[in-house]
C-alpha positions in Angstrom: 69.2 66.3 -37.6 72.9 65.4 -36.2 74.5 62.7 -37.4 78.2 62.5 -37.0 80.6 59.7 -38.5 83.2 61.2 -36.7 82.3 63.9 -33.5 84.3 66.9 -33.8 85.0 69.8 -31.6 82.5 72.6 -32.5 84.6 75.0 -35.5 84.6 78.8 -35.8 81.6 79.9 -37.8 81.5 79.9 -41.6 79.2 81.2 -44.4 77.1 78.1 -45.7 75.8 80.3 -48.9 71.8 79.4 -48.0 70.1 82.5 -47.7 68.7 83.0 -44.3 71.2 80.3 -42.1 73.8 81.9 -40.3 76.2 81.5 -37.2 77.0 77.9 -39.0 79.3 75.9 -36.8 80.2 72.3 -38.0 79.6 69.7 -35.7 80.1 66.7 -37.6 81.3 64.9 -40.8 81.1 61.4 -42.2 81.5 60.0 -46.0 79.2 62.7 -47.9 80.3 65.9 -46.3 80.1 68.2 -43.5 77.1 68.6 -40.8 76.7 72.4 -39.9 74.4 73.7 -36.7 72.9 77.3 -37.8 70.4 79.4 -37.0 67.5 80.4 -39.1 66.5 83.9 -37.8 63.2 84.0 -39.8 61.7 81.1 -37.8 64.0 81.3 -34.4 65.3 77.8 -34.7 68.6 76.0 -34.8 68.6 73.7 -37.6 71.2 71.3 -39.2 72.3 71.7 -42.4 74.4 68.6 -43.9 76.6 70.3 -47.4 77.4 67.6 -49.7 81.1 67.5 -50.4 80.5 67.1 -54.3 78.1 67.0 -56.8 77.7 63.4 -58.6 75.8 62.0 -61.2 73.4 58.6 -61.5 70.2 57.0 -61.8 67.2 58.8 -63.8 66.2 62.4 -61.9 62.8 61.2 -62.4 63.4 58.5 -60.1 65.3 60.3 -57.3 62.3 63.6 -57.7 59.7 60.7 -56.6 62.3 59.3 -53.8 62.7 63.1 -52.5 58.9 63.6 -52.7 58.3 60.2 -50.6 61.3 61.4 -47.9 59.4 64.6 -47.5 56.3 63.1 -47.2 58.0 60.6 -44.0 59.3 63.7 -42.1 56.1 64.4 -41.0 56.0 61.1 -38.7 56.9 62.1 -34.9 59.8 59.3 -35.1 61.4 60.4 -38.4 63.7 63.5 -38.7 62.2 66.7 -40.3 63.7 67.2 -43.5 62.9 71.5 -44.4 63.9 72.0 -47.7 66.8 70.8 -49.9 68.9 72.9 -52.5 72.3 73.9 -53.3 74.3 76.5 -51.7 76.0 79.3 -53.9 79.2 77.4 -54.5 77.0 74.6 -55.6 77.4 72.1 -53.2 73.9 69.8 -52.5 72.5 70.3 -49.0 70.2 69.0 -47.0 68.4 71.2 -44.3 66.7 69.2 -41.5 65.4 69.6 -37.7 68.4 69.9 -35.3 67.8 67.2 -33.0 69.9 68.6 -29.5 70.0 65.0 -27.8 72.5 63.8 -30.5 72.5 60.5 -32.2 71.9 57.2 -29.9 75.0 56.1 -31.1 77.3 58.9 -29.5 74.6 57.9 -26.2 75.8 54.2 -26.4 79.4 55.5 -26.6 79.0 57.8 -23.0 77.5 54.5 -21.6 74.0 55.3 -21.5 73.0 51.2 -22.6 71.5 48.6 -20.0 68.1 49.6 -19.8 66.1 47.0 -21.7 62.9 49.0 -20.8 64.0 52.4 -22.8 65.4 50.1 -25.5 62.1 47.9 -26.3 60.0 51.1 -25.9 62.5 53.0 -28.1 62.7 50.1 -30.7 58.9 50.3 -31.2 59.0 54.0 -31.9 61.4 53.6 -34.3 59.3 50.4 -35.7 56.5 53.2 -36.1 58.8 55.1 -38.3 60.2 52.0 -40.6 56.9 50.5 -40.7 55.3 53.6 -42.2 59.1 53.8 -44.4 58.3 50.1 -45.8 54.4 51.0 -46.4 55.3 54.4 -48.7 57.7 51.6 -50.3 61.2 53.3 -49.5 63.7 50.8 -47.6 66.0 52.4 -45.1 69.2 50.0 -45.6 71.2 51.5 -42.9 69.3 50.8 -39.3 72.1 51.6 -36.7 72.5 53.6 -33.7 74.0 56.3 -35.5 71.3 57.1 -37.7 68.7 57.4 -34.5 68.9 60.7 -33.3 67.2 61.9 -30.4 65.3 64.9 -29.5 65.2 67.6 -26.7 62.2 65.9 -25.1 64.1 62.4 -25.0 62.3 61.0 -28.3 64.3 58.9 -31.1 64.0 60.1 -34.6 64.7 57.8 -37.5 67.6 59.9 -39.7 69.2 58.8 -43.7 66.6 56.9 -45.6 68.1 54.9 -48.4 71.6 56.0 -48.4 74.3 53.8 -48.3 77.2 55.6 -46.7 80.5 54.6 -47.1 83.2 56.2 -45.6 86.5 57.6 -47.5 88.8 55.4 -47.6 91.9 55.5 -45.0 95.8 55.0 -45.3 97.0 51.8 -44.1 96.8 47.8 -45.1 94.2 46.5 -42.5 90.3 46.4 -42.7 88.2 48.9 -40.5 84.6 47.9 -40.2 81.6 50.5 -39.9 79.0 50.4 -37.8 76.4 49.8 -40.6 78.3 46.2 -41.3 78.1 45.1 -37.3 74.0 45.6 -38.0 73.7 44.4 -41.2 71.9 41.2 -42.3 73.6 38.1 -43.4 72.3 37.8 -46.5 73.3 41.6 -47.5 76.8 40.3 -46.4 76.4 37.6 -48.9 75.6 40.2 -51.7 72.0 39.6 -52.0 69.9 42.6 -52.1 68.4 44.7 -49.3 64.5 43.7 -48.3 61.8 44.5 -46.1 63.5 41.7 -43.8 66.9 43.2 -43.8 65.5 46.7 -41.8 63.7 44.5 -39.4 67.3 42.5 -38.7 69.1 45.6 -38.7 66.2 47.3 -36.1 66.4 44.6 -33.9 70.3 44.1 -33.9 70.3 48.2 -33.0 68.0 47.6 -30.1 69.8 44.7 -28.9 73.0 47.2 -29.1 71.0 49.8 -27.2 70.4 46.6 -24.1 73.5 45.6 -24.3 76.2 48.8 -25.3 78.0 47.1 -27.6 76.6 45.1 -31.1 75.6 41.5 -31.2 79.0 41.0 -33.0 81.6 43.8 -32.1 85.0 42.6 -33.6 87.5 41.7 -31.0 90.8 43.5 -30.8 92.9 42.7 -33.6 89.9 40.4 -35.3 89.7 40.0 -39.3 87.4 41.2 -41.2 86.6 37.2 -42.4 86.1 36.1 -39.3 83.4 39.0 -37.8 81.8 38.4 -41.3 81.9 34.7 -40.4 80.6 35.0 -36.8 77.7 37.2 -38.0 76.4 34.8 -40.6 76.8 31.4 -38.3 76.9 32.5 -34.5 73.7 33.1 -32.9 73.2 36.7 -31.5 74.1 37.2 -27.2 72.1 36.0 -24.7 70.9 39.1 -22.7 68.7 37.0 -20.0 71.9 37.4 -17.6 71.3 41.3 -17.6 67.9 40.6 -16.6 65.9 40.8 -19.7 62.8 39.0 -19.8 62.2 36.1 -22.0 59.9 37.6 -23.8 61.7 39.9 -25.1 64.7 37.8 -25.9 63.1 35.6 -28.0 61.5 38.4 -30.0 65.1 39.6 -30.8 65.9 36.1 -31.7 63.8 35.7 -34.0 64.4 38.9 -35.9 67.5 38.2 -35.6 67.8 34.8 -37.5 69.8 34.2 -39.6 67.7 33.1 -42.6 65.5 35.8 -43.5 62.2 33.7 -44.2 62.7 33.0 -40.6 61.8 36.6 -39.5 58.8 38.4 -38.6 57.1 39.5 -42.0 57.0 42.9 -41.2 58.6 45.5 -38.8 54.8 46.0 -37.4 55.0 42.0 -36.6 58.1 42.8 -34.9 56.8 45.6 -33.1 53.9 43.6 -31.6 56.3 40.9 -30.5 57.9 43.7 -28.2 54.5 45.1 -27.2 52.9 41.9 -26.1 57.2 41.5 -24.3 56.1 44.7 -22.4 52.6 43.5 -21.4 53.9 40.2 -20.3 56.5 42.6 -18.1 53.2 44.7 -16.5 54.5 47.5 -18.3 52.4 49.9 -20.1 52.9 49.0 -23.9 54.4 51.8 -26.3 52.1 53.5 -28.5 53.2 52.2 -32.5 52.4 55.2 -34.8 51.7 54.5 -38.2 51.7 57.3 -40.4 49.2 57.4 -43.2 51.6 57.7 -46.3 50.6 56.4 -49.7 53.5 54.4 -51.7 54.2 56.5 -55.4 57.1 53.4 -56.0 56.5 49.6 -55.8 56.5 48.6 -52.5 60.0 47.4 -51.1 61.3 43.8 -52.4 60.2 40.4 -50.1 62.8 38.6 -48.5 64.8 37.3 -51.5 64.4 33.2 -51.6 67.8 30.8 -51.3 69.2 30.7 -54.1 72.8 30.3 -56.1 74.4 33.8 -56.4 76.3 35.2 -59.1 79.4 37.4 -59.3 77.2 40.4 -60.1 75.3 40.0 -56.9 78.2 39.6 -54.8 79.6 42.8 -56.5 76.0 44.2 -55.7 76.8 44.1 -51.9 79.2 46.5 -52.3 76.7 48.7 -52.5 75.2 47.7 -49.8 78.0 47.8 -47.3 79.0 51.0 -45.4 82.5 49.5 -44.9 85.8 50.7 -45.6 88.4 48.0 -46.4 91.9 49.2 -47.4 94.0 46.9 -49.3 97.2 46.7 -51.1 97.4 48.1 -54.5 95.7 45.8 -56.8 92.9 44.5 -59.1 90.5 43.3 -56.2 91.6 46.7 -54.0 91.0 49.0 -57.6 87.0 47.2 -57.6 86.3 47.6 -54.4 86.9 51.2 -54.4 85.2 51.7 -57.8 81.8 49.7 -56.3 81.9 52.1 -52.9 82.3 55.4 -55.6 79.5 54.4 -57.2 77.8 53.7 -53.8 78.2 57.3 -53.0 76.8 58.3 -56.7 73.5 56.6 -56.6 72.8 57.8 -52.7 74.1 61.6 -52.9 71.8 62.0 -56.0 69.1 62.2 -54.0 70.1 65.6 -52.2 71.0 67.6 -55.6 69.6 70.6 -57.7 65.9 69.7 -57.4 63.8 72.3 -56.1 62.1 71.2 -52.9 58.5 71.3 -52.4 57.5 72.8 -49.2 55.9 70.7 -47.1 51.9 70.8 -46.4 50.8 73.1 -43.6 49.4 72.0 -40.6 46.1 72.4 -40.8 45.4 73.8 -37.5 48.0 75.6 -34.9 49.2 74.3 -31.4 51.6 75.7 -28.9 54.9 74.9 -29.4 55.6 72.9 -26.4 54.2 72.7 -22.8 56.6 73.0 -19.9 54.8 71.7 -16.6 57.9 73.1 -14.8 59.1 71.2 -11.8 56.4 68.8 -9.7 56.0 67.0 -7.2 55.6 62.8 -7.2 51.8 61.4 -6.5 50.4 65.2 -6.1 48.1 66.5 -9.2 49.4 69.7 -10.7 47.5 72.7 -11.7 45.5 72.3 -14.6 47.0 73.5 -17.8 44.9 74.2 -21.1 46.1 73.9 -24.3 44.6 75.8 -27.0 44.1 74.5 -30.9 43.3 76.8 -33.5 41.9 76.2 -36.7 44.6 78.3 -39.1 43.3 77.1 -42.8 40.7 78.8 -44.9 37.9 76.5 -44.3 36.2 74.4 -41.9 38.5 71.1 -40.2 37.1 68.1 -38.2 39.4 67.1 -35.6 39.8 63.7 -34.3 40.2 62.1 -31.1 42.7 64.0 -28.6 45.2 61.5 -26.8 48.3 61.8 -25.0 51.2 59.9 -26.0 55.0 59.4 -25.2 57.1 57.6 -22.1 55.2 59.7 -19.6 51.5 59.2 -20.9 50.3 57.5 -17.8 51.2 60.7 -15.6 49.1 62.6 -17.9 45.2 62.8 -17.9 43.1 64.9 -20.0 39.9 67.1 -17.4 38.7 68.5 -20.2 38.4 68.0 -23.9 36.5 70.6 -26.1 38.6 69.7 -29.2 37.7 66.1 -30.0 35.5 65.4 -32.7 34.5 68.8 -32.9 34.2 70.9 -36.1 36.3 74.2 -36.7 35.4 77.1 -39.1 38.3 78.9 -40.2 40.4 80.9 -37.4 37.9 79.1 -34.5 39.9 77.9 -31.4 39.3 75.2 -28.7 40.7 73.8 -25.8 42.2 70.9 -24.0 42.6 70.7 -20.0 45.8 68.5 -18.5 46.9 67.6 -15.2 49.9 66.0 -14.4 50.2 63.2 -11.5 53.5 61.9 -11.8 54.2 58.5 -10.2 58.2 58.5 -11.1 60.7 61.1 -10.0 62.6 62.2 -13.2 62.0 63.9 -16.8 58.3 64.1 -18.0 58.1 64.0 -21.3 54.8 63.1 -23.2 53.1 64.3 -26.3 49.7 66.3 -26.8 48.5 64.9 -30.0 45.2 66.0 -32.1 44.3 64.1 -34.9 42.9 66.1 -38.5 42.1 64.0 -41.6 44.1 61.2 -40.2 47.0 63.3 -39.7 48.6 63.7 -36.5 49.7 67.0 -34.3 50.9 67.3 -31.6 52.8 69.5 -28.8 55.2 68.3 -26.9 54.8 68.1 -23.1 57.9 68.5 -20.6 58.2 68.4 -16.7 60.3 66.8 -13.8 59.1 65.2 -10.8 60.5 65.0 -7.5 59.5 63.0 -4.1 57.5 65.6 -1.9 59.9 65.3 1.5 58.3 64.6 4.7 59.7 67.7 6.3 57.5 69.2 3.7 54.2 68.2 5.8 55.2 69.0 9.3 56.5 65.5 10.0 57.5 64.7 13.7 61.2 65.1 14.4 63.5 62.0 14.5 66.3 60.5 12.3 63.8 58.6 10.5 61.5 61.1 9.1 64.6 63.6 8.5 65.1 62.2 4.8 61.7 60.3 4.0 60.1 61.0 1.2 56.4 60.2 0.5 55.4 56.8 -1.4 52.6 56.3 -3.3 49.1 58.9 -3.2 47.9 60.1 -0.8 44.5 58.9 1.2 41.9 59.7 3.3 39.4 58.4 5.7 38.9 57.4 9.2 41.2 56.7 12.0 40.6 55.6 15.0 36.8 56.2 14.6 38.1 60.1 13.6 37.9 61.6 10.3 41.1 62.0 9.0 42.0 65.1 6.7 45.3 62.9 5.1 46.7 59.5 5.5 50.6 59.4 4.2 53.1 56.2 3.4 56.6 57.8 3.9 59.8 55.5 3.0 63.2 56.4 4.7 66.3 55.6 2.9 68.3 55.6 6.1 66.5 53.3 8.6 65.2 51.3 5.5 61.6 51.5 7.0 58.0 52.7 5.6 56.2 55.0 7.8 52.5 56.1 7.9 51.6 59.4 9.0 47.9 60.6 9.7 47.0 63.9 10.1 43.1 64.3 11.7 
């Protein structure tokens, strides 16, 4: 995991104190501490390693042992960071140790101007809904949905990051209010002090997708704004209409309604949420994201209902401190003095969770995949070579796999020739295999996943490729300007022409004199 409050130019190494990480560069830092890349020589692999800048006190360790339990337990969901182990290091600092995700946080994406495509946002909104969903159901509420805390992988997948930490940052010099990005996606009712719930994370999903469409948040303070006033605009204005930028209705009201303002008024559930943005995608003729539950059984109470209107106290408004990741600098003063005694003890109650508790390791995968598949470079509407994948049975007793599907943005350029792994039965160390070919209709990244399920459990191995258009000057086409920069368009056929057998039948399209071609070869 990468997740950086503030990006920083990459340091000269330093000596974490964890046995077995070296070459640690930091490469980020926010309210807790510093994030460190290092490499872990024992399993080849970069991983990220966020120190904790102190060691605090707080609720019962009981509690926070079942929380890290439940966390570790998440991890295993393909949208959810990897968390490895947690510990101290030898100074005795708290760290966390997590999967380095290269593709960096969707936030520092949305910052290089990567937003606009509603498509990648409602299909990356659902994965993530996979991930919350399955969050909620093991009855841990994430509190802090933003772009920041989406990270992204090396095969272009977001992965949910920070479970149930409130993260202020430290306080800065200077008399005016500077606003996080966890207020401009927080729901109204947290604003107003009243305690986070099942429908806060959907409000806070949905106002992060609706970020990702748009590059900027439903309510981004304008220049020289108070703080009053954004608070004000989130809790009465309604949220952007995107139909201008040419997203479907569909899908627009879907983010409307998670996004009211009352919370009653919200799909009950991030899964309802999801399904509003699946049935969006089916409405648009596009193929409808997979939604990956993972099969995680709750040790806490499930997570609070939407809380019903009612009068608040001062206690609850004093609550929503913890619940903010803001930073407001005042004067000296009483009201200053409380505020930063309330975000202190915000940072108490979430670093707990990283400290002194031995980590349990987490459960072995019960059978052994490659570690990716690289389909190299490949050509649009032309089937590649067939590639097997071999699954291997690496417990001490027999395992029953599951159906075999391919999942990820690029499943439809996938099909499976040949499955010996489904439903079949594995004694220990006994190997199988699955065929692929790859017919990519898109010219771009492939990137899909290979996924074998065991006990309900999924695995999987992670598929990568890029497709190109095959040129006509590839297949011998007749000179001329027109055919000098075609490229082929659509699959191939084949038949008769002109009462001969033809061996191929090709669309071209040429950029340049804005025409479609067909070529025949008999």
């Amino acid at each position: 995991m990468v997740h950086s409050e503030q990006p920083v130019t990459p340091g000269p190494e330093v000596d974490l104190g964890i046995a077995g990480c070296a070459d640690a560069i930091e490469v980020g830092r926010g309210g807790f501490g510093v994030v460190y890349r290092a490499w872990q020589a024992d399993y080849s692999r970069w991983v990220a390693v966020k120190v904790l800048a102190a060691d605090w006190a707080g609720p019962s360790r009981a509690r926070f042992e079942r929380e890290l339990r439940t966390l570790g337990r998440l991890s295993g969901h393909p949208h959810i960071v990897t968390l490895h182990q947690a510990g101290r290091t030898a100074a005795g600092n708290p760290y966390l140790l997590m999967a380095y995700e290269e593709g960096g946080s969707l936030g520092d994406r949305l910052r290089a101007g990567t937003a606009g495509d509603w498509r990648t946002a409602v299909a990356g909104g659902i994965a993530v809904a996979g991930a919350l969903e399955t969050a909620h159901r093991a009855g841990v509420l994430h509190r802090d949905v933003k772009p920041e805390n989406i990270l992204v992988s090396g095969y272009g997948e977001p992965k949910l990051a920070d479970f149930g930490q409130a993260r202020p940052d430290a306080e800065r010099a200077g008399s005016r209010a500077t606003v996080t990005a966890s207020v401009l996606h927080t729901a109204p009712e947290v604003l107003r002090g009243e305690p986070a719930s099942v429908a806060s994370d959907v409000y806070a999903l949905a106002s992060t997708v609706l970020h990702w469409i748009r590059g900027a948040p439903p309510f981004a303070p304008a220049d020289g704004e108070p703080t009053p006033s954004l608070l004000r605009r989130i809790a009465v204005d309604p949220p952007p209409d995107t139909r201008p930028l040419g997203v479907p209705d569909e899908v627009c009201a879907a983010l409307d309604r998670a996004l009211a303002k009352k919370p009653a008024r919200r799909p009950g559930s991030v899964a309802e949420f999801a399904a509003d943005l699946r049935a969006a995608q089916a409405a648009a003729g596009l193929p409808v994201t997979s939604f990956v539950l993972g099969d995680v059984s709750a040790d806490p109470a499930p997570p609070p209902a939407a809380p019903a209107d009612r009068p608040r106290s001062l206690s609850a408004r004093r609550r929503a401190a913890l619940a903010l990741s803001a930073t407001v600098t005042s004067p000296t003063g009483v009201r200053g003095r409380a505020l930063r005694r309330s975000a202190g003890l915000a940072v108490a109650v979430a670093a707990v969770l990283a400290t002194g508790y031995a980590q349990a390791p987490p459960t072995p995968a019960p059978v052994a995949l490659p570690d990716r598949l690289a389909l190299g470079e490949l050509t649009m509407h032309a089937q590649s070579d067939e590639r097997m994948v071999q699954v291997r049975n690496r417990s001490d007793h027999p395992v029953t796999l599951g159906p075999v599907a391919v999942t990820g943005p690029s499943r439809g350029a996938l099909r499976i020739t040949s499955d010996g792994c489904g439903t079949s039965r594995l004694a220990p160390g006994e190997g199988c295999a699955v065929g692929l070919v790859a017919v990519p209709r898109e010219a771009g990244p492939l990137r899909a996943v290979l996924e074998v399920t065991v006990a309900d459990r999924r695995f999987g191995t992670p598929i990568s490729g890029t497709a190109a258009p095959r040129r006509a000057v590839q297949d011998d086409a007749p000179p001329g300007r027109c055919y000098a920069d075609a490229h082929q368009v659509g699959a191939s056929a084949y038949g008769y022409a002109g009462g001969l057998r033809a061996i191929s039948v090709k669309q071209y399209w040429s950029p340049s004199c804005r025409t479609a071609m067909a070529y025949v070869w008999v």
